[in-house]
KOLVEX-676128 format. One record per residue (C-alpha): x, y, z. Coordinates in steps of 0.25 Angstrom, whole numbers, plus 5000, padded with zeros to 4 digits. Layout:
// residues N
XYZ...
//
This chain:
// residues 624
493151505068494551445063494951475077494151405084494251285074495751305077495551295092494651165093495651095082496751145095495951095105495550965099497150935097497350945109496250875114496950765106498450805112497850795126497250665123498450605118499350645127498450605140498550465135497250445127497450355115496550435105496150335095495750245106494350235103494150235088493750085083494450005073493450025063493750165063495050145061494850085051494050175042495450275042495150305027496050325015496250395000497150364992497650364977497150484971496950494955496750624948495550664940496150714925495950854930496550834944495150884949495050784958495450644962495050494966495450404975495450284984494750294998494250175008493350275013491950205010492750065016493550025003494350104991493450184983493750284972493450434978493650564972493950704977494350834971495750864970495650974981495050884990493650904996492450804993492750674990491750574983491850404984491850364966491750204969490950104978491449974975491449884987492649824984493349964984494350024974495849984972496250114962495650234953496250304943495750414936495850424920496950554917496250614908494550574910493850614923492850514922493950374921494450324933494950184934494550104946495349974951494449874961494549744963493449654972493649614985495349624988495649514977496449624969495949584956495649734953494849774941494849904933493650004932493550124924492550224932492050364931492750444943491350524945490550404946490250284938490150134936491450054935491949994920492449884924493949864913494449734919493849604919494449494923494149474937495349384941496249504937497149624942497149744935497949854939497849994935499050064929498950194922497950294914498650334900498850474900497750504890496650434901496250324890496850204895497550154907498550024909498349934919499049794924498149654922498449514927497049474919497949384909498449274918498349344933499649334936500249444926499949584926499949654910499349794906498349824900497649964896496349994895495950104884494750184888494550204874494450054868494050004881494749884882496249844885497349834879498649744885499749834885500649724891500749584896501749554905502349464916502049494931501549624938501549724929500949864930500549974922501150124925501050254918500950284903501850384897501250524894500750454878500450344883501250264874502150194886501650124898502450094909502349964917502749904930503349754930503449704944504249594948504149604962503949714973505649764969505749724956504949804944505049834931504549964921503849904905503550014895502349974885502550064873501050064867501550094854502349954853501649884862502849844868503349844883504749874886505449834901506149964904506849934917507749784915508349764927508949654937508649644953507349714959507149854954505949934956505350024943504150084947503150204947503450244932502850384930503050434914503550574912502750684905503450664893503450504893505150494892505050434905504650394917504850414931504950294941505250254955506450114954507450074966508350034952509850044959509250084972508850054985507450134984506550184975506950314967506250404959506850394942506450444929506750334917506750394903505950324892507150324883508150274894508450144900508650204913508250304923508650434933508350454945507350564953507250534966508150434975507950444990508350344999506850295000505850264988505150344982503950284981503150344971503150474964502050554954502350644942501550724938501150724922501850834917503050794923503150924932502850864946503450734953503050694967503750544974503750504988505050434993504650325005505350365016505150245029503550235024503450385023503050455008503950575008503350664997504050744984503850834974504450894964504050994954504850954944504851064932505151164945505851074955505151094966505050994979504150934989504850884999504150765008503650855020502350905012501850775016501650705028502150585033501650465027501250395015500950435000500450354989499950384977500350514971499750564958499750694949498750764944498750754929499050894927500050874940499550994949499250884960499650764968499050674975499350564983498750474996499650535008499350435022500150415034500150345048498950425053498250475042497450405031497850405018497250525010497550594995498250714994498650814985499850904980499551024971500751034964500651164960500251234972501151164983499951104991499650974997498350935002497650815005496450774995495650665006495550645021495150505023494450475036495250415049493950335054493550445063494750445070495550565073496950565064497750625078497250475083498150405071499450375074500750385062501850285065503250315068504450265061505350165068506250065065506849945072507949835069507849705064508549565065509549615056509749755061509049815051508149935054506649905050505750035049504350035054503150115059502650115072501350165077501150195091499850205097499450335104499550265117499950155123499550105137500750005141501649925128500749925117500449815107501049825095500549775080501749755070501149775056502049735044501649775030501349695019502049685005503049645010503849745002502849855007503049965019502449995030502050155029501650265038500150235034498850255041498250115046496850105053497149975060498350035064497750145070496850055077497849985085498850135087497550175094497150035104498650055108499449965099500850015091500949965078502449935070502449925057503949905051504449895039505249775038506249715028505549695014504749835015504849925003505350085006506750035012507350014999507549894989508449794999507649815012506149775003507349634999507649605012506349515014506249455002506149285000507049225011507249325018505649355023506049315038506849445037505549515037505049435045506149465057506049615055504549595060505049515073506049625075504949725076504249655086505549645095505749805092504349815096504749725109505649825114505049935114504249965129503050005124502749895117501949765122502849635117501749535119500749625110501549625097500549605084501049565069500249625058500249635043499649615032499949535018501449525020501249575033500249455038501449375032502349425043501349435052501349285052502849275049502749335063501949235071502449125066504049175067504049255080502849195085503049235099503349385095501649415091500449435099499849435087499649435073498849495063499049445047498149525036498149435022499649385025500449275021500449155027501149055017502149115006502048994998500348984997500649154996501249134984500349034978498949094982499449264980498949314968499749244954500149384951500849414962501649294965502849334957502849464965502849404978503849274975504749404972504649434985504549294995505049214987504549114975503648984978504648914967505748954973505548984989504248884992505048825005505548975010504149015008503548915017504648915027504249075028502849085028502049085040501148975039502348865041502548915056500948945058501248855070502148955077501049065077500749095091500049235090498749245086498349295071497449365063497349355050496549455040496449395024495749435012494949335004495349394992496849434994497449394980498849414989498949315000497649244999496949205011497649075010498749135017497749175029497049035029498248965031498849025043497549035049497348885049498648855054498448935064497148875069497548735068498848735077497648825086498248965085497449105086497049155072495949235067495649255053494749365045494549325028494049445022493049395009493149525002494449565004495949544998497349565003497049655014495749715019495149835010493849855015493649935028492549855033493349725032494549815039493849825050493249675053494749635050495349745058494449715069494549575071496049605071495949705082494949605091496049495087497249585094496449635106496249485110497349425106498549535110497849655118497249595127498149455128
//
């Protein structure tokens, strides 16, 4: 019988060699829709006993909460609210808490639940419905948890606790700006704290509980990231990722009786995150290498390591222990396959994956990963990027360039069902890293900053001329795509190298910097002045840069995808470049979303959106 099993698993690969190689582009045939419905999992949290785990899943068409046992196997759906869940975190010591985090319809305001794992009707903790509440941390003993409010005056985020015991909060501390809360130490007497100034400029508070005062631990002048603080087994320290007198992120360990700190871990790429387990015996990190998680671990009582080949090529995210640290668990994703949760037995030496999340009914060899390429820019730097190619082409291919948002984000080898869509129907996709990404270090995330946006800008122009040059690619049939930041630069695009795009293709972007600044949410204006400039300071620079002054230089047709309720760039932003464009009698469609925020969340609207987007292409480039 396993023979057999074996010979038809042969044959049907190369059925599938056959039909590649004679020319057949395989996913030619599946529609959008399935596309996407390419499902995820994602951030895993252990029950007390690391019997099983829940997490995120769009499988029913929004995040729900699911659970599976740690071994894998059936897996259950816990919640069923229709605007879906943002986070769950399970108590550390009681089976039946869980946190949840939901807010209604993309407006972000997120609300706190306490719920029964197993099934039960949410508490609602927070009440103010105007506000954000983030979750922080569970208290080791599993009878309260911190978490960041802006319910005092919605601009400044404090912490709070809420103690299952009284059932009621307590303001641990009130504070200036975006503040977060991290990890208490082993007795719960410290709390550790994020303050963030902007995207490269942090700060690390310690609340003693037993003076009720907050101390700054980390003075310091320029931009500096402190981030990720993780207490020791013992409470004498904490570990910690900063890029303190560095280039990139490092791994560090800062002693709770020093004013300073040493460093674990400095490759010449960050280390993006990292886990310890709770008796101090296992340390796992990853270190971005060009978009690509490179796993580690280290036993560290034995000294033992993992090196980055147990994993494949790709992404991972949210790593976590086990409370008694015999596993690990984390969401691993890539180009060609969706993101799933994993696990590492520590003890044993295994890895295995926990969830398979469902491709749409299309078969994974049908899904294409992207290759690492690079080009040169104005200035002859060299920009990194992805490139997708699509199984086949029949003559130069259109090509969609698709800048991410942020704009100090980065474009990763992760799995997208639109893109996918296009790979299939014959398009190439480019999706570059341009000045201002984070993962290139601390100068290269500057390099776009206030004045010098038109930088960024250029490195965009100078992948459509790479693009240009090479012979499989159609020149007249190039597409600019993005969303947030990136539906600013798609419209930076059109309206700066208007004779460059076929087409354009903007998801809740900006359109003007200085309405941007004064319509985005009250708490994050500080954060994103840091980063474009301030309207005090740079009102003229910001309206000489935006896109809506030179609407009148658009010559491609765009489309434009907003939220109702993004609390980011409001749908002002869409509005207005939208009626420029009708009066001076350009091509614009636009498609508002009611219930939905800064981006589209729910499958169902993913589909009408994407679909329109596909029909708006095949008319306006395909078949032009």
């Amino acid at each position: 019988m396993e023979m057999l099993r074996l010979s038809k698993t042969l044959l049907i690969c190369a059925a599938l060699l056959c039909m590649v190689q004679s020319g057949v582009v395989l996913g030619q045939g599946y529609p959008l829709m399935q596309y996407l419905n390419i499902q995820y999992a994602r951030n895993p949290s252990f029950h007390p006993n690391a019997t099983e785990l829940v997490y995120l899943s769009n499988a029913s068409g929004v995040p729900q909460v699911w659970r599976i046992a740690d071994w894998g196997g059936y897996q259950s759906q816990v919640t069923f609210d229709t605007n879906g869940v943002d986070g769950a975190w399970w108590s550390p010591t009681d089976a039946k808490t869980m946190v949840l985090s939901a807010a209604a319809g993309g407006n972000e305001r997120s609300q706190l639940y306490l719920v029964d794992p197993h099934g039960s009707v949410w508490q609602r903790l927070t009440k103010d419905d105007h506000a954000i509440n983030n979750f922080g941390c569970w208290t080791r003993d599993g009878t309260r948890f911190a978490y960041a409010t802006n319910a005092r005056n919605k601009k400044d985020f404090d912490i709070l606790e809420y103690s299952a015991q009284a059932k009621d909060f307590f303001r641990l501390y009130e504070g200036e700006g975006s503040n977060a809360a991290m990890d208490y130490s082993p007795d719960d007497r410290y709390l550790l704290i994020i303050r963030e100034s902007s995207s490269a400029n942090t700060d690390l508070l310690l609340y003693d509980r037993r003076t009720g005062k907050t101390k700054l631990i980390t003075p310091h002048q320029g931009d500096i990231q402190y981030r990720a603080p993780v207490w020791d087994a013992e409470g004498k320290g904490f570990y910690l990722l900063t890029d303190h007198g560095r280039e990139f992120m490092g791994l560090a360990y800062w002693p709770l009786d020093s004013d300073s700190f040493s460093w674990i871990e400095t490759p010449d790429w960050d280390v993006e995150q990292f886990a310890l387990s709770n008796n101090n015996a296992m340390l796992a990190w990853t270190v971005n290498e060009n978009g690509y998680s490179r796993f580690h671990f280290r036993n560290l009582r034995h000294g033992n390591e993992i090196g980055p080949n147990r994993i494949p090529a790709g992404v991972i995210t949210g790593m976590v222990f086990s409370n008694d640290g015999s596993k690990l668990s984390f969401t691993f994703g890539s180009g060609n396959r969706p993101y799933d949760i994993w696990q590492y037995e520590t003890s044993a030496d295994k890895l295995h994956q926990l969830t398979f999340s469902a491709t749409g009914g299309i078969p994974s060899v049908t899904l294409r990963a992207p290759e690492l390429v690079e080009y040169e820019t104005f200035d002859g730097r060299k920009i990194p990027a992805f490139w997708y190619a699509p199984f086949q082409s029949k003559g130069k291919m259109p090509v969609i360039v698709a800048v991410h948002g942020g704009p100090e984000s980065q474009a990763q080898p992760d799995i997208s069902g639109i893109y996918q869509y296009f790979l299939s129907r014959g398009f190439a996709i480019l999706e570059p890293n341009i000045r201002g990404s984070s993962g290139y270090g601390k100068t290269y995330m500057a390099m776009d900053n206030v004045r010098k946006r038109g930088d960024s800008v250029q490195d965009i122009e100078y992948a459509a001329r790479w693009l240009k040059a090479r012979s499989d690619v159609d020149p007249q049939k190039l597409i600019v795509y993005g969303g947030s930041y990136g539906g600013y630069m798609t419209l930076a695009q059109l309206t700066t190298y208007p004779d460059t795009w076929a087409a354009g293709v903007s998801v809740v972007g900006i359109a003007n910097f200085v309405s941007f600044l004064e319509n985005t949410g009250i708490y994050r204006r500080a954060l994103r002045e840091a980063e474009y400039g301030s309207l005090a300071n740079d009102r003229e620079f910001l309206t000489q840069i935006s896109p809506l002054t030179h609407a009148d230089k658009i010559k491609a047709p765009l489309f434009l995808i907003q939220g109702a309720n993004d609390p980011r760039v409001p749908k002002t932003e869409a509005d207005q470049i939208a009626e420029a464009i009708r009066t001076r009698g350009g091509v614009v469609e636009y498609l508002l979303f009611n219930d939905e925020g800064h981006g589209l969340k729910k499958t169902h609207n993913r589909i009408i959106a994407y679909s329109a987007m596909v029909d708006f292409l095949q008319k306006h480039v395909v078949t032009k």
